[in-house]
N, C-alpha and C positions, 0 to 999 in steps of 0.2 A: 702267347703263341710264339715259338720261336722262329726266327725270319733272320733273311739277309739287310743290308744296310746299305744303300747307295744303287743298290741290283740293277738298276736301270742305266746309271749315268754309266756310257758306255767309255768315257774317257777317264774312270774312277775305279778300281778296284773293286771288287767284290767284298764288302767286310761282313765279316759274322758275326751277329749278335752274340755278346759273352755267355747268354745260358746258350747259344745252339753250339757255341765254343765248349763250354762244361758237360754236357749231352755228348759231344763226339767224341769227348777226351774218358769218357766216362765211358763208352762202347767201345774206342780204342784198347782200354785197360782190363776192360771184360776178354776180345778177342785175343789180344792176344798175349794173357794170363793160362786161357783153355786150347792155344793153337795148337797143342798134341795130341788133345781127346778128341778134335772134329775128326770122326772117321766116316761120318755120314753125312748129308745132305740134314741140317741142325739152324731152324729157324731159331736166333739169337735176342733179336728186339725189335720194334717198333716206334722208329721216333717223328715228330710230328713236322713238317716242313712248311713255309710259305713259297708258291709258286712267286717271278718275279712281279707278275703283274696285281696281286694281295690274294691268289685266290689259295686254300688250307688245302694242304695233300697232306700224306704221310711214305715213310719209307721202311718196307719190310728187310731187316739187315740177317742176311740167311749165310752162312758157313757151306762152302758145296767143296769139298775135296779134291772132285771130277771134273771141278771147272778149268776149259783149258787156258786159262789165263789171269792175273792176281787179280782185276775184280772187274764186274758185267753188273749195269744197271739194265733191267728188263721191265715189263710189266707182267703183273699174274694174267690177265687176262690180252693174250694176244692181239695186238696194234690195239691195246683201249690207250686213248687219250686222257684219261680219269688222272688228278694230281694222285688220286688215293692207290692207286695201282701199282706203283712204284716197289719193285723187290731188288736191290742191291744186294748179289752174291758177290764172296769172298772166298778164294782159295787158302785155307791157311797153311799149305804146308809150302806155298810160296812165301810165307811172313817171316821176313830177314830182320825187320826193327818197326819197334812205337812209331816212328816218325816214317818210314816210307808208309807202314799202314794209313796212316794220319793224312800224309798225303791222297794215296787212291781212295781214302773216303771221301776228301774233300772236292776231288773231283770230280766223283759222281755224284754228288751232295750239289754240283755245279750244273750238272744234266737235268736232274730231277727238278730244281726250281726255276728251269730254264724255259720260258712259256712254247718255244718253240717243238718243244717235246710231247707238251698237252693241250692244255686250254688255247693258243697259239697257231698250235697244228698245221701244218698245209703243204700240201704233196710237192706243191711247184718248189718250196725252198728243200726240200728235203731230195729232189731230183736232182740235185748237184753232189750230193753227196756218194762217196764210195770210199769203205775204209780199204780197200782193196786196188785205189790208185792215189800214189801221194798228192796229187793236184786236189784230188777230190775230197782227200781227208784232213790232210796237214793244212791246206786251206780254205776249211771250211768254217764260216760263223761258230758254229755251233762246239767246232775243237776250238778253235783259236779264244773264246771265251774258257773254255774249262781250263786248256794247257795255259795261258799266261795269267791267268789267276792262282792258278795252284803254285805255278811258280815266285809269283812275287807272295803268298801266303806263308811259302817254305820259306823263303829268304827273311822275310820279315822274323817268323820263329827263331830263328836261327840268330838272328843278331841278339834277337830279345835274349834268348838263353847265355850265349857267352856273355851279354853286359852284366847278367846277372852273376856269374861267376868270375868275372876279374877282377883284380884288386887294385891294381897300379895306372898312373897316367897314360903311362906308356903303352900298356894292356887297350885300354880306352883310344887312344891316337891310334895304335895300329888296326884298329876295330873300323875309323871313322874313313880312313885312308882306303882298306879296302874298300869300304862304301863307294867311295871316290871313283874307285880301281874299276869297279862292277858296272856301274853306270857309264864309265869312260868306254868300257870295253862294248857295251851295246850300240853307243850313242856315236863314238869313233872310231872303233875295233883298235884301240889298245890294247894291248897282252894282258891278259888275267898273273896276276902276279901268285906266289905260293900261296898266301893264307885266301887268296877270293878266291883260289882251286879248291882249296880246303871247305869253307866254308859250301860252298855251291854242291860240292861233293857228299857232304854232312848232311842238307837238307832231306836226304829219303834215307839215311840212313845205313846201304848199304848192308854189307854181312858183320854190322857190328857184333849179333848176336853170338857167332858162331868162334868170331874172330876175336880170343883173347888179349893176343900183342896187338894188333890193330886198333881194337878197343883205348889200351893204354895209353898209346900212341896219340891217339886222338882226343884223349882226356885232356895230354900234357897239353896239345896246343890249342887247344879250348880254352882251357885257363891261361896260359900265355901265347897270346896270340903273336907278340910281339917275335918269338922262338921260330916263325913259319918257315924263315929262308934257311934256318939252321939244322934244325930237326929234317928229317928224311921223311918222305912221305911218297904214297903213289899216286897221282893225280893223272892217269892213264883213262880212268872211266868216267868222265864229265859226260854224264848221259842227258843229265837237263841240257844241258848247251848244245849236246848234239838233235833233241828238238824242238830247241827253239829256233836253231840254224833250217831245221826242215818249215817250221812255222812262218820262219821271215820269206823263203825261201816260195813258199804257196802262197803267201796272204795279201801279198800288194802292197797299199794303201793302208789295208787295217795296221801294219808292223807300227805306224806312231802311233796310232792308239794305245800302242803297248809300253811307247817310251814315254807316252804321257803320262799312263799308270805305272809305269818304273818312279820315272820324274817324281810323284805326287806321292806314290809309298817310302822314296828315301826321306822325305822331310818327316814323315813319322817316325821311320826308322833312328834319324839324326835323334829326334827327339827320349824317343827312350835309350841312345846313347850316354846322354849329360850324366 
């Protein structure tokens, strides 16, 4: 059965089991290989979920055109609490890259085994809730779980990928530094330096598709990270940090929780550094 890993410690990351990792990277490459042919509302797959508390759902991954937003976890069967009910639609003619897809799966991949959604259920925690006032929504349980997991997810990705393609010490030191940089800038609000704009920037990927010199651009400093202060780049649209600034902004008390799970995924991250 494919499941999360840790789902519960609330002071721990969300990790994914590596087949539910190869299952999403696997739908990832499906969607958006065919994102020009979706011209209808196009049931895509079915992959199998664990609820956090051990209880087996699944999620219908449906393509809708007409949806007004890049992606809506729903159920088929209006307010059923059933794990099995779950239908995640995706817009694909909002899909700009593999990796912001990757992301808004994994977010709603974050709803769906979220107990509080189904087996969990209960109207009294869900009466706090309104995506329609930021108090209500930016800091609410149930976002503040999706949104700082997807983000230390992305960041994680993101390091793994450029260790894999640098060559040099130097590449490596400027990889570890920004590490450093990222964590300083939540934990003491130090300046995000060019390559942790970069990176942070990278994790959803933006209009790399569309964007040939951009693309380029961001090849070169992928591979030489160490090039960041040199190289020109646009670091204008930091959309993650602009919600996570609304997330710390609504959530209180839960924001350590987040520096905990910062804290605890860069020793991982250090690790696939070496």
């Amino acid at each position: 059965m494919i499941k999360f890993i840790d789902i519960l410690n609330e002071s721990t990351r969300v990790k994914m089991d590596p087949d539910f990792k190869r299952v999403l990277n696997n739908v990832v490459d499906i969607i958006f290989k065919k994102r020009k042919i979706f011209k209808k509302y196009t049931p895509i797959t079915t992959i199998p979920i664990m609820v956090a508390d051990g209880t087996s759902g699944q999620v219908e991954i449906i393509a809708d055109p007409n949806l007004s937003s890049y992606g809506l976890m729903d159920t088929r069967v209006e307010d059923s609490v059933d794990p099995n009910d779950f239908i995640m639609s995706i817009n694909p003619k909002m899909i700009q890259s593999k990796k912001g897809l990757y992301q808004t799966l994994y977010h709603e991949i974050l709803h769906a085994t979220d107990p509080n959604f189904s087996t969990k259920y209960n109207e009294k925690y869900w009466s706090d809730y309104d995506p329609e006032l930021d108090e209500k929504y930016w800091g609410h349980p149930v976002e503040f779980r999706a949104i700082t997991n997807e983000f230390i997810e992305g960041l994680m990705n993101e390091f793994v990928l450029r260790r894999k393609r640098v060559k040099n010490p130097n590449s490596i030191k400027s990889l570890i530094e920004s590490l450093n940089n990222i964590l300083n800038y939540f934990s003491s609000g130090e300046p995000l330096n060019s390559l942790s704009k970069n990176i942070i920037n990278s994790m959803y990927g933006g209009d790399d598709v569309n964007n040939n010199i951009k693309k380029s651009l961001e090849n070169i400093l992928v591979d030489n990270p160490e090039l960041s202060d040199i190289v020109n780049s646009s670091y204008e649209k930091l959309d993650y940090i602009n919600v996570l600034d609304l997330v710390k902004k609504y959530s209180g008390e839960d924001w350590k929780r987040f520096l905990s799970m910062l804290v605890k995924a860069s020793d991982e991250i250090r690790d696939s550094l070496k």
